[in-house]
C-alpha positions as CSV (number, residue, x, y, z in Angstrom):
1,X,9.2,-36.5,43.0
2,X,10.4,-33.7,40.7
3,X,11.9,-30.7,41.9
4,X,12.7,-27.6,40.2
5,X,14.2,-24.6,41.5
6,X,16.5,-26.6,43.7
7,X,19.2,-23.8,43.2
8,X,16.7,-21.3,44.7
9,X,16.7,-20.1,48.5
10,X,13.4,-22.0,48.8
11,X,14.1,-25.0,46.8
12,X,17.5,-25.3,48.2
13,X,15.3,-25.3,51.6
14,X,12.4,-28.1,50.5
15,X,15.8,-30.3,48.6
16,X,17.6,-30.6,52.4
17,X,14.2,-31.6,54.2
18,X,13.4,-34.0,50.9
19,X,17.0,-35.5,51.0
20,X,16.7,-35.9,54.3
21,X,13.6,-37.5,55.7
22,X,11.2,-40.1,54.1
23,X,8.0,-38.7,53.0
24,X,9.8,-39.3,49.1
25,X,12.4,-42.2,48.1
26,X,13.5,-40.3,45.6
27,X,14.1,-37.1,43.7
28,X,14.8,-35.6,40.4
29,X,15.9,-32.4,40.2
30,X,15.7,-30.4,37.4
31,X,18.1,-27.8,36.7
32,X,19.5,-25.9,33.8
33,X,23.1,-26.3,34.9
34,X,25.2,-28.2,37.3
35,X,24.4,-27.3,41.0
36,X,26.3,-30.3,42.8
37,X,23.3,-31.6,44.4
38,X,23.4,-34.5,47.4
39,X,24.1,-38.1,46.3
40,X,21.8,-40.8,47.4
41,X,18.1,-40.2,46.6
42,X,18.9,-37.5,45.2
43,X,19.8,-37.0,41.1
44,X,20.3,-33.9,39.0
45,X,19.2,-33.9,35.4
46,X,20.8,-30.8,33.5
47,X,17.7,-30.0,31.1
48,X,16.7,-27.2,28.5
49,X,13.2,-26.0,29.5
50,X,12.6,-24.7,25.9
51,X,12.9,-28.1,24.7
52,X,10.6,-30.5,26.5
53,X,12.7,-33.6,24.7
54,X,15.1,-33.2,27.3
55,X,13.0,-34.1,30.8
56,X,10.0,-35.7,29.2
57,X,11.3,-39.2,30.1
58,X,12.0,-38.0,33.7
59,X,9.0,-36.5,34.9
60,X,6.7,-40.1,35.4
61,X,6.3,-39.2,38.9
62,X,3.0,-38.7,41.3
63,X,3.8,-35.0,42.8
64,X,6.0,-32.2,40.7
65,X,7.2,-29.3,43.0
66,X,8.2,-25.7,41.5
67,X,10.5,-23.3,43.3
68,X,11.9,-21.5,40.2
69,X,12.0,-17.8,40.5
70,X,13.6,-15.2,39.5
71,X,13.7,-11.5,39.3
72,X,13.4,-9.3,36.1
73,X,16.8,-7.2,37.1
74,X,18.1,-10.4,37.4
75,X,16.5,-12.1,34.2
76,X,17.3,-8.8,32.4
77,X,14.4,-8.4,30.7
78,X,10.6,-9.4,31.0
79,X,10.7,-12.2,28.3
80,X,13.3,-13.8,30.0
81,X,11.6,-13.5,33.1
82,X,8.4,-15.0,31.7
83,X,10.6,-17.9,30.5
84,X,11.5,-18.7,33.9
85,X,8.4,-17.7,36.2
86,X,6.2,-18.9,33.3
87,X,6.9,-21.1,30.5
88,X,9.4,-23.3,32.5
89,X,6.5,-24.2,35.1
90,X,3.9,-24.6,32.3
91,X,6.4,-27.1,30.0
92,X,7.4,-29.0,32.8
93,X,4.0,-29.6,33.7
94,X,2.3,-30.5,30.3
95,X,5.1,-32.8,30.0
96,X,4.4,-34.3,33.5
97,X,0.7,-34.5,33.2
98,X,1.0,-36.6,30.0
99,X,3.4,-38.7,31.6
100,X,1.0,-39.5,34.3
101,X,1.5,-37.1,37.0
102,X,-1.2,-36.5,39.8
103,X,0.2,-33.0,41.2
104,X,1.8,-29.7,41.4
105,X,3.0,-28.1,43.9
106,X,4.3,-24.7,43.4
107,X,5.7,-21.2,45.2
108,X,4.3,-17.8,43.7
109,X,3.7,-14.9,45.5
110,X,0.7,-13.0,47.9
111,X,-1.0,-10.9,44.9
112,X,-1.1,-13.2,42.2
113,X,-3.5,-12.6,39.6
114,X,-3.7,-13.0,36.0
115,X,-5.7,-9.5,35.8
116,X,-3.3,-7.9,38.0
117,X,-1.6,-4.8,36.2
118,X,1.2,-5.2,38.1
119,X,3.2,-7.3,35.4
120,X,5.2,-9.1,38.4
121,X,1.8,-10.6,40.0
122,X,0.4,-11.3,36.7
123,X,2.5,-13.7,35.4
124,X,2.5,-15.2,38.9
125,X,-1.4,-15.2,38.3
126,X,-1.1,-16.8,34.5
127,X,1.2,-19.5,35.7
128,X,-1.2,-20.4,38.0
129,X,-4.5,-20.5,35.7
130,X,-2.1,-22.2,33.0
131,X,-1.5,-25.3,36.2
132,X,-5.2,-25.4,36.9
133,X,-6.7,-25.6,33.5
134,X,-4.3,-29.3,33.1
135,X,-6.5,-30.7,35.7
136,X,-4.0,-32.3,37.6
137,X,-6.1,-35.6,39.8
138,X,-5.3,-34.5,42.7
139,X,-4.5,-30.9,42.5
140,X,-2.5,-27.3,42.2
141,X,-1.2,-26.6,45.6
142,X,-0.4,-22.9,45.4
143,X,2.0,-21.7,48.2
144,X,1.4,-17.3,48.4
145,X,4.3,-16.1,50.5
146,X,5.2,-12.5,50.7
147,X,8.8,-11.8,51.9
148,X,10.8,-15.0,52.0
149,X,13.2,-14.7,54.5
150,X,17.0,-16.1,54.0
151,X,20.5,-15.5,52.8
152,X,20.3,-15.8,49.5
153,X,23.7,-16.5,47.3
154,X,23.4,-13.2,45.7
155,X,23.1,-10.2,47.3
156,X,20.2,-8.0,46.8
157,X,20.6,-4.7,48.7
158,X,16.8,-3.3,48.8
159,X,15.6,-6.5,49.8
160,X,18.2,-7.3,52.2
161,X,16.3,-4.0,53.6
162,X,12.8,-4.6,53.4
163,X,13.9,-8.3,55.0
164,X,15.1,-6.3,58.1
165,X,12.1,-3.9,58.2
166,X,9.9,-7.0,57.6
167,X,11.6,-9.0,60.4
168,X,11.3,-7.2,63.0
169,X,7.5,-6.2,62.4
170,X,6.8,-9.5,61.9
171,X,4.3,-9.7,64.6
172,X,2.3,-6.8,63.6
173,X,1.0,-8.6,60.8
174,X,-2.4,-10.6,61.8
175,X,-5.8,-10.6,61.3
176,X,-6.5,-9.3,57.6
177,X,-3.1,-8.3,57.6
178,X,-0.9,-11.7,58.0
179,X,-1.1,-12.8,54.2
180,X,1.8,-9.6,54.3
181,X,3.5,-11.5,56.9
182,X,7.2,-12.4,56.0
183,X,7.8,-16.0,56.0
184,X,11.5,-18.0,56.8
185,X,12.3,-19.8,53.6
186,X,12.7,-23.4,55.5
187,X,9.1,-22.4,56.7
188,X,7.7,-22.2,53.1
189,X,9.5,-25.3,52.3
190,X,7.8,-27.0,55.1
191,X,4.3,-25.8,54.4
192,X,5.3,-27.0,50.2
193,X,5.5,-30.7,52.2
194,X,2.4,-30.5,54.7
195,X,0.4,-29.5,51.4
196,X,2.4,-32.9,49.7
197,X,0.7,-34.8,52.9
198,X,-2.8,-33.6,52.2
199,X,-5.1,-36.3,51.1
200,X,-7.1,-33.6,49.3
201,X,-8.1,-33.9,45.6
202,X,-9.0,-30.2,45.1
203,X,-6.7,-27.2,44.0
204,X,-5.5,-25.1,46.7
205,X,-3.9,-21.8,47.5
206,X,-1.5,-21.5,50.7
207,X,-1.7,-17.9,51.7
208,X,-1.6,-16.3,55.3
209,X,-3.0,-18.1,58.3
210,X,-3.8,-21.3,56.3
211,X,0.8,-21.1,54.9
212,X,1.5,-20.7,58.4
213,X,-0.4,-23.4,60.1
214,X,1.3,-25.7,57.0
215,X,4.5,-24.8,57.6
216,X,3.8,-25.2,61.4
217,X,2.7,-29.1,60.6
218,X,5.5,-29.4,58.3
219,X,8.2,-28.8,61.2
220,X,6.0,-30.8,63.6
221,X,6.1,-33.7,61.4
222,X,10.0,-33.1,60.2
223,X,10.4,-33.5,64.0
């Protein structure tokens, strides 16, 4: 498998759990500068995303998974944060597809939609249509999780925040309402492996009950 995103709160997540139990026998991560990832199965590849020369000979694999994200205070602007939350996805998985790859799994966010005037869901929404139209064999799984829950190696005062707001109202989110649910970040990595497992040919979306029953089979099975 591919990974991307390993650096992230979620990636960092789905990288322990891959590194760690046997459902892959080995990864590739793909980063744009040295993180110090585990040894064993494990092996960073230091790539440009603007210049597909430098991964397309490392991304022959069956499933791709994307945890890259970013914020556009962080980014600094929102070209550069279409470079990461968009064109980054898309080139790694053009360059994947052609080398024979049968999957994508990625992490967006509850409210993605390419008509969405809310510029943040939107490009969340175009990465998405830009992954389905390359007809992956067997499938987009789309992960829609609203407050990721975690310690995060920056810190990030209003969310820190909303994170302890959201935590401790956690159960009042069901029925219509749980797709708003905040989600652990080792859950969301789980449910990114449970969708890995499914047999299923067809694009999906993860989002609410259907994410939490994922990342409920994804522990079960991690044991």
């Amino acid at each position: 498998m591919v990974l991307l995103g390993a650096s992230g709160l979620v990636g960092g997540k789905l990288l322990r759990r891959v590194s760690e139990g046997a459902q892959y026998a080995s990864v590739t991560v793909l980063t744009r500068r040295p993180i110090g990832v585990p040894a064993g199965k494990v092996r960073e590849l230091v790539v440009d995303f603007d210049r597909p020369e430098t991964f397309r000979d490392h991304v022959a694999v069956d499933d791709v998974f994307c945890c890259l994200g970013t914020t556009i205070k962080k980014a600094g602007s929102q070209a550069a944060f279409r470079k990461v939350d968009l064109e980054a996805p898309l080139a790694v998985a053009q360059a994947a597809r052609e080398a024979g790859a049968t999957r994508y799994l990625i992490v967006t966010a509850v409210g993605a939609s390419a008509k969405s005037g809310v510029f943040y869901n939107r490009v969340k929404g175009e990465v998405e249509a830009g992954l389905v139209a390359l007809k992956f064999p067997r499938g987009v799984k789309i992960l829609h999780p609203s407050l990721i829950m975690g310690e995060r190696p920056e810190r990030r005062p209003a969310e820190s925040v909303a994170m302890t707001l959201m935590g401790a109202t956690r159960g009042l989110f069901v029925g219509s309402l749980e797709r708003y649910r905040a989600i652990d970040a080792d859950d969301v990595a789980a449910a990114m492996l449970d969708a890995a497992s499914d047999s299923s040919v067809e694009d999906a979306v993860y989002e609410g009950a259907r994410l939490f029953e994922a990342a409920a089979r994804g522990r079960a099975a991690a044991g």
